[in-house]
C-alpha positions in Angstrom: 47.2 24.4 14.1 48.8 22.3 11.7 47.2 19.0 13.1 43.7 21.1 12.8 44.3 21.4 9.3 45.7 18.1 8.6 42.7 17.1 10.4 40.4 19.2 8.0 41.7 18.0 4.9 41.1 14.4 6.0 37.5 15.2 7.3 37.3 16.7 3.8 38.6 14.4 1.6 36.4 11.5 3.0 33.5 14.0 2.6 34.4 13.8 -1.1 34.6 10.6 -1.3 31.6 9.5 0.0 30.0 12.5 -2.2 31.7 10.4 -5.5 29.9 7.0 -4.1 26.3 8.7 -4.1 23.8 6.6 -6.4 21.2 8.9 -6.8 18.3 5.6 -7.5 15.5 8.3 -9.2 17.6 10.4 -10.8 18.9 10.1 -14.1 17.5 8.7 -17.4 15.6 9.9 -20.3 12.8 9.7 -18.6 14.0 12.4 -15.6 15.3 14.2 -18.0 12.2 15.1 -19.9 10.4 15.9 -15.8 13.5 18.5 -15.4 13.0 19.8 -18.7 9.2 20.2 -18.3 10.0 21.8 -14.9 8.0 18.9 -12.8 11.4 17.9 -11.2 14.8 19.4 -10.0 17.8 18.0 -9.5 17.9 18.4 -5.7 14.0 18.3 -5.5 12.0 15.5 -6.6 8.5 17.3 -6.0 7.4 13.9 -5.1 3.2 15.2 -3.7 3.1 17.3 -6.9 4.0 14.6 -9.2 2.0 11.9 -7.2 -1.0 14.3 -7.9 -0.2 14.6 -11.4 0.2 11.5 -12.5 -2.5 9.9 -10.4 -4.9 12.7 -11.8 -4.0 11.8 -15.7 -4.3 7.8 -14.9 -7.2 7.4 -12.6 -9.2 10.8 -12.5 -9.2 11.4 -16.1 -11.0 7.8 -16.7 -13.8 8.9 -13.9 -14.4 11.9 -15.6 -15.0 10.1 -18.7 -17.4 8.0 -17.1 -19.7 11.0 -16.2 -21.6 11.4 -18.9 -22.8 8.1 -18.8 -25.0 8.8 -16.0 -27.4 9.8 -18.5 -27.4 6.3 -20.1 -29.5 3.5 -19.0 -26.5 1.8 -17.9 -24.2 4.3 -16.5 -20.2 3.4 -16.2 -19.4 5.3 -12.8 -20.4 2.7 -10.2 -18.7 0.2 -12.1 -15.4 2.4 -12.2 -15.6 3.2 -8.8 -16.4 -0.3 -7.7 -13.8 -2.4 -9.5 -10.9 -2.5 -7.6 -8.6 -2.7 -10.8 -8.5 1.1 -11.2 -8.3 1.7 -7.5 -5.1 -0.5 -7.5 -3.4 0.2 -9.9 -4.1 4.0 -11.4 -4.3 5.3 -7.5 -2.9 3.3 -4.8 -0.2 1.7 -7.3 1.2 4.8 -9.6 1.2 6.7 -6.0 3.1 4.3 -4.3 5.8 3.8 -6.7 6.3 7.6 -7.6 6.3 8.1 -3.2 8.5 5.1 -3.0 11.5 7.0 -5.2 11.9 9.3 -2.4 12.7 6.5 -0.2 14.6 4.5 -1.8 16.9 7.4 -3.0 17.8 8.6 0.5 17.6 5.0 1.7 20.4 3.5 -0.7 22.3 7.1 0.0 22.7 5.7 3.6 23.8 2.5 3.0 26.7 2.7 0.8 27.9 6.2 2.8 28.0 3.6 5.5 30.4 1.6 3.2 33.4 4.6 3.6 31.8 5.7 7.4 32.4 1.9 8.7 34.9 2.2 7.5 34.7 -1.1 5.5 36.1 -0.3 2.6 40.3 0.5 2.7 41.8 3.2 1.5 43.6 1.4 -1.3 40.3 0.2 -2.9 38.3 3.3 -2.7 39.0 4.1 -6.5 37.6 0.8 -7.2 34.4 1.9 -5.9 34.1 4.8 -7.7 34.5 3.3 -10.7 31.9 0.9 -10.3 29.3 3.5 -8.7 30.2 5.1 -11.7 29.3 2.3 -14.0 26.0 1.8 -12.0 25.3 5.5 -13.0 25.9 4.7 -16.4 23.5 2.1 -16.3 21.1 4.1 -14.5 21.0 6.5 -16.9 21.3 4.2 -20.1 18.7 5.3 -22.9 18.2 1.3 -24.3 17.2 0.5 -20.3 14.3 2.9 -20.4 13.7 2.1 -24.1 13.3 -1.3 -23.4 11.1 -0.6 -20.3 8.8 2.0 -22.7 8.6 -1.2 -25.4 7.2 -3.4 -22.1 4.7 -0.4 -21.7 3.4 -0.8 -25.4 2.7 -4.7 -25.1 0.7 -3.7 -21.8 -1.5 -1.9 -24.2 -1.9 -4.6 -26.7 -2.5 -6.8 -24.2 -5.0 -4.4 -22.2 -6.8 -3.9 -25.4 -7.5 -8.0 -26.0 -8.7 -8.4 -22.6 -10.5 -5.3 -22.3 -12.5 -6.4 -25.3 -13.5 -9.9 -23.8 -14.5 -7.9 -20.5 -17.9 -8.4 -19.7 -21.3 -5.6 -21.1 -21.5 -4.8 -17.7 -17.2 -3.0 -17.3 -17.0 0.4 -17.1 -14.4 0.5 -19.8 -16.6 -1.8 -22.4 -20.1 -1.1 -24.2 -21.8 -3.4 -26.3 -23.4 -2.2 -29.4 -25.3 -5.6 -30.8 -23.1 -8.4 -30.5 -19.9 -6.1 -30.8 -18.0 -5.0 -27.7 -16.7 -1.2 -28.1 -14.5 0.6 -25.9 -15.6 3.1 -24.0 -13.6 6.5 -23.6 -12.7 5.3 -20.0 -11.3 2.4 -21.4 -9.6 3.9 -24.7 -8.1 6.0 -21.9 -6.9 3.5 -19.6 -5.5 1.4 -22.6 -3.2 4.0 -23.8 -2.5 6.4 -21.0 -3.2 4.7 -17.4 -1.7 1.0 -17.6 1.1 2.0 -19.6 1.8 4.3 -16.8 1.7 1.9 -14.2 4.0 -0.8 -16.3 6.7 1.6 -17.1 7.1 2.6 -13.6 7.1 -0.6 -12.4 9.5 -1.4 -15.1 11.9 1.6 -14.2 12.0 0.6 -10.7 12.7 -2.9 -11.2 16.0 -2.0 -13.6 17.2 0.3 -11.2 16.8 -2.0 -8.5 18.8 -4.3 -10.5 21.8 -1.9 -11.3 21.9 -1.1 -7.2 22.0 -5.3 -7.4 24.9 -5.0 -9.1 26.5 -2.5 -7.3 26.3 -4.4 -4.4 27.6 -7.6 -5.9 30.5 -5.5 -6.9 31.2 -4.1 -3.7 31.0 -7.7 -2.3 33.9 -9.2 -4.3 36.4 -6.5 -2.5 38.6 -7.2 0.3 36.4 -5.7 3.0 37.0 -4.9 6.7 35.1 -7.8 7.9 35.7 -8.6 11.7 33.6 -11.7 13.2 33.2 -10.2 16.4 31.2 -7.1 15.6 28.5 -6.6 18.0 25.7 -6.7 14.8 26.4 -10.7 14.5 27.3 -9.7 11.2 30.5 -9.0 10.7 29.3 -5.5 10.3 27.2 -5.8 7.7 23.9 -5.8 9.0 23.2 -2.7 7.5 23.4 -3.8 3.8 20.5 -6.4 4.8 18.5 -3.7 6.1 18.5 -2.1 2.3 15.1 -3.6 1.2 13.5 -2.0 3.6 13.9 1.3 1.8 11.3 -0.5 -0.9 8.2 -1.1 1.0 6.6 1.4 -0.8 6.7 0.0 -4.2 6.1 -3.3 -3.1 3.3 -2.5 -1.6 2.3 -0.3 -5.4 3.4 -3.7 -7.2 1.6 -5.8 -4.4 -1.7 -3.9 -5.1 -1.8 -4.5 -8.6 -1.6 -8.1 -8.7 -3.7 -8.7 -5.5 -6.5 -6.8 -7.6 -6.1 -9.0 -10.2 -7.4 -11.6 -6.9 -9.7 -9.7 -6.3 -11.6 -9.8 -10.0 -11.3 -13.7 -10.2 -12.6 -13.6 -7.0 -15.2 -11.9 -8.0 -16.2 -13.9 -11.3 -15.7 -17.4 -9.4 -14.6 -19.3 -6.2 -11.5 -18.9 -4.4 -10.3 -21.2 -1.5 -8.4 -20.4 1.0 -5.9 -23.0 0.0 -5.6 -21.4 -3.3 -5.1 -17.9 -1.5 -2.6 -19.3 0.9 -0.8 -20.9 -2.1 -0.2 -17.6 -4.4 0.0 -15.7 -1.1 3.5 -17.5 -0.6 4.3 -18.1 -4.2 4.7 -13.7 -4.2 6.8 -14.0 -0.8 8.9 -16.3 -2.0 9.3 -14.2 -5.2 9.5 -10.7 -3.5 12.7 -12.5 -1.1 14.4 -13.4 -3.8 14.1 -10.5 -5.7 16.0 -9.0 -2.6 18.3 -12.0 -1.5 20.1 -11.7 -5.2 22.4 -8.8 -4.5 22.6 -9.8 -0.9 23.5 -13.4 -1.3 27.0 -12.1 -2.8 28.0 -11.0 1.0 27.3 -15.0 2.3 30.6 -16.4 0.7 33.2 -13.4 2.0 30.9 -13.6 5.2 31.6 -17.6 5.8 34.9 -17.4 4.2 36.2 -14.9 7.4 33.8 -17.1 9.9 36.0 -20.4 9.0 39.4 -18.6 8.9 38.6 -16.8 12.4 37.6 -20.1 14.2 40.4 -22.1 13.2 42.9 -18.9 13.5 41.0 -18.6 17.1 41.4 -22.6 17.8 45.5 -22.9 17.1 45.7 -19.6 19.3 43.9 -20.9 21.9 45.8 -24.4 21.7 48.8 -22.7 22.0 47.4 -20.4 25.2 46.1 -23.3 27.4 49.0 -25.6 26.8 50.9 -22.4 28.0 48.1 -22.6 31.2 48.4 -26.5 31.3 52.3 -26.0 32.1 51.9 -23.4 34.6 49.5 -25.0 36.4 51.2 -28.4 37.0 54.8 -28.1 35.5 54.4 -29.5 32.2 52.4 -30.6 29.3 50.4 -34.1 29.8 50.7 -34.8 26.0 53.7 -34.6 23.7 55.6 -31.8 26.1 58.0 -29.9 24.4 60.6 -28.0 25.9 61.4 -25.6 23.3 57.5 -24.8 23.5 57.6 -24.7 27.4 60.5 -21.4 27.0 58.5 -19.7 24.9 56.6 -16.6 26.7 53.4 -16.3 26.1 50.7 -13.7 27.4 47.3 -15.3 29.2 44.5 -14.0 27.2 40.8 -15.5 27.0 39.7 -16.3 23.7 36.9 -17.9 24.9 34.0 -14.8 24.2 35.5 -14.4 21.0 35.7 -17.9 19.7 31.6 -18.2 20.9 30.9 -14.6 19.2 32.7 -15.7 15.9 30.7 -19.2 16.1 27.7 -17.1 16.2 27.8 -15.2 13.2 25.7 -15.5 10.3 27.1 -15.6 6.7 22.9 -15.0 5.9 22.4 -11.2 5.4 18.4 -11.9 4.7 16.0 -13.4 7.1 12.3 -12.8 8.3 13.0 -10.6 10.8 14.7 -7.6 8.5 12.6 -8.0 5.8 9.3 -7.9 7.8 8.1 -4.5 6.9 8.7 -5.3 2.8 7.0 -9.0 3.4 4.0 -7.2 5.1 3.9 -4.5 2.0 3.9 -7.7 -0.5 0.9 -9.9 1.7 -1.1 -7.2 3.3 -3.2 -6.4 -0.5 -3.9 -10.0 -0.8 -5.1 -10.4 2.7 -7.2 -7.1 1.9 -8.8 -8.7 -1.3 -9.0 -12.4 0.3 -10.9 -10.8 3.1 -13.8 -9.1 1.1 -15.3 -12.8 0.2 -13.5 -15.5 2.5 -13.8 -15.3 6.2 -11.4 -12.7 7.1 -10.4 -14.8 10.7 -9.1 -17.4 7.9 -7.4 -15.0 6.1 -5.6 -13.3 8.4 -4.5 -16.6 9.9 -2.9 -17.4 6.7 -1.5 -13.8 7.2 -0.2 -14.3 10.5 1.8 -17.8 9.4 3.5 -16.3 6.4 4.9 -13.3 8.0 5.8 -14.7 11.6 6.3 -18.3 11.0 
C-alpha cells in the first residue's frame, strides 16, 4: 500500500513538473489577450476554423466585395483581383496558414520539451533550472514591447504598400487612374491598411516566438544532460529535438506563399530563367535551414563533446580488456608485460558494438532528411509559380535536386 502511494506521489510530482515546463507557443501576449477578451479565443481552445474564417474574411473577402461595384465601370476591378496571385497568397492561403499553423506548433513544441522530463534527460537536480528558464521564455512570450515592435513592422508595411501600390500599373485592381494621377481604389485603401498589415504582424508574431522557443532550447542545451552515445536514435537521444521544425510546415508554407507570389508578379511583368528560379529557389532553403539550425546547433557541441569522451573512455577500456585476452590466450603480454597488470581480475566483455555505435553518432541534430516536410513547405510555392510560365518538367527538376539532393 505504501509503495502504491509512494508510487503515486512520484507519478504525480513528475506530472507537475512537466505541467511547469509547458510553453504554450500561441498563447499569451497583448495580442491574445485582446481575442480572449473579445471572446474569439479561450484559454484551452484556440477556435483555430473560426478565426481562420474571420480573419481571412476581413483581409481577402472584404477587398472582393469592394471590387463589385466596379463591374459597372468600363474597366471593372474583379478579374484583376481574382487573377493576381498577390491577394490569393497572401490575404488567403498566407493569413490561413499561419493562424492553422499556431495549432500545430503549440501541441508540437508541448511534445518535445515533455520529452525533455519523459526521457528522462534532464536530472532531478536541474529540473528547477528549467523551470526558471521556461519561465523566462513565457515572459518573453508574453512581453508587450515584442508585440509592439511587431505592430510598428505592421505600420511600415502600409507605408511601404501605399508607395508601391501607387506606382502599380492603370490596369491593378487596387489602382485607378483619373488623368495622369493614380488613385487608390477601396480595394486597395483596404488592403493598405487592413489586409497586409495583417499578414506582416502575423508573420512577425510567429517569427519572435519562434525565436524565444530558440532560446529556450539553447538554454536547455548548456545543462548537464543525460546524453548516452549508444542510444538506438544515433543521437544520443536527441533526435526528437531535431524533429521540432517539423511542427512549422504550416507557416512556412503561409510565409513561402507570400514571397513566391511576389515570383509570380515579376514573372508576370518580365522574363524569368530557370537559372534565376533555381537561384532564389535555394537562396529561401538555405534561409528557411538556418532559421531552424540556430536553436539546434547549440546541441552539436554537448553532442561531440560526449562522442570524443566515449571513444577514448571506450578505447583505454578495451586496451585494458584485450591485453587481459592477449594473456590468457598465450601466457603473457607480447609488449611491455606487467605483472602487477597480469594479477589484476578483469571480466571479458565486448566493447566492440559499442565503440562502432558511439563512432556512428552524429553531433548534427539538422539534416535533409528531418526537415523534408518544412523544406517542401518553403519550395513547393515557387515551383507552383515557376510552373505557370517556364516549362513545368524544368521546374520540377529543379524541385526534385533541392529537396533530395
Amino acid at each position: 500500500m505504501m509503495k502504491a502511494k509512494l508510487a503515486s506521489e512520484l507519478s504525480g510530482s513528475a506530472s507537475h513538473r512537466e505541467d511547469r515546463l509547458e510553453f504554450l507557443a500561441s498563447h499569451g501576449g497583448p495580442f491574445f489577450e485582446i481575442q480572449r477578451r473579445l471572446n474569439i479565443v479561450h484559454e484551452r481552445n484556440l477556435h483555430t476554423s473560426r478565426r481562420i474564417l474571420m480573419f481571412v474574411a476581413a483581409a481577402w473577402v472584404v477587398p472582393l466585395l469592394l471590387t463589385l461595384p466596379t463591374l459597372a465601370w468600363q474597366t471593372p476591378t474583379l478579374r484583376a483581383y481574382l487573377t493576381d496571385p498577390g491577394p490569393w497568397a497572401r490575404f488567403f492561403i498566407g493569413i490561413a496558414a499561419f493562424l492553422a499553423a499556431e495549432q500545430a506548433v503549440e501541441s508540437g513544441l508541448r511534445r518535445k520539451l515533455g520529452q525533455f522530463l519523459r526521457a528522462p534527460l534532464i536530472p532531478p537536480s536541474l529540473h528547477g533550472s528549467v523551470i526558471v528558464a521556461v519561465d523566462k521564455s513565457l515572459k518573453r512570450r508574453d512581453s508587450f514591447v515584442a508585440e509592439a515592435a511587431c505592430l510598428a513592422l505592421a505600420i511600415v508595411s502600409v507605408l511601404l504598400a501605399f508607395a508601391t501600390f501607387r506606382q502599380a500599373p492603370s490596369t491593378s485592381w487596387a489602382v485607378t487612374v483619373t488623368g495622369d494621377v493614380p488613385h487608390l481604389t477601396l480595394a486597395g485603401w483596404w488592403s493598405v491598411f487592413i489586409s497586409i498589415p495583417l499578414f506582416i504582424f502575423l508573420f512577425a508574431r510567429g517569427v519572435w516566438r519562434h525565436l524565444v522557443w530558440a532560446q529556450l532550447l539553447r538554454n536547455i542545451a548548456r545543462l548537464d544532460l543525460r546524453l548516452v552515445s549508444t542510444h538506438p536514435d544515433g543521437k544520443g537521444g536527441l533526435a526528437f529535438v531535431g524533429e521540432y521544425p517539423n511542427a512549422y510546415v504550416l507557416f512556412v508554407f503561409g510565409v513561402s506563399c507570400g514571397m513566391a507570389a511576389a515570383v509570380a508578379k515579376h514573372q508576370m511583368q518580365g522574363d524569368l530563367s530557370v537559372a534565376t528560379l533555381t537561384t532564389i529557389m535555394a537562396a529561401w532553403l538555405l534561409l528557411v535551414l538556418a532559421f531552424f539550425a540556430y536553436p539546434l546547433s547549440a546541441f552539436s557541441k554537448p553532442l561531440a563533446q560526449m562522442k570524443d569522451r566515449t571513444l577514448l573512455t571506450l578505447s583505454a577500456r578495451a586496451t585494458t580488456l584485450q591485453r587481459a585476452s592477449e594473456r590468457k590466450a598465450i601466457g603473457e603480454n607480447v609488449v611491455a608485460p606487467d605483472v602487477a597488470e597480469a594479477e589484476q581480475s578483469i571480466d571479458p566483455v565486448d566493447l566492440s558494438k559499442q565503440y562502432e555505435q558511439t563512432r556512428k553518432l552524429s553531433s548534427m541534430l539538422v539534416n535533409r532528411r528531418t526537415l523534408l516536410p518544412v523544406a517542401a513547405a518553403a519550395l513547393i510555392p515557387f515551383a507552383i509559380a515557376g510552373a505557370s510560365q517556364l516549362p513545368y518538367k524544368e521546374v520540377f527538376s529543379v524541385l526534385k535536386k533541392l529537396l533530395l539532393v
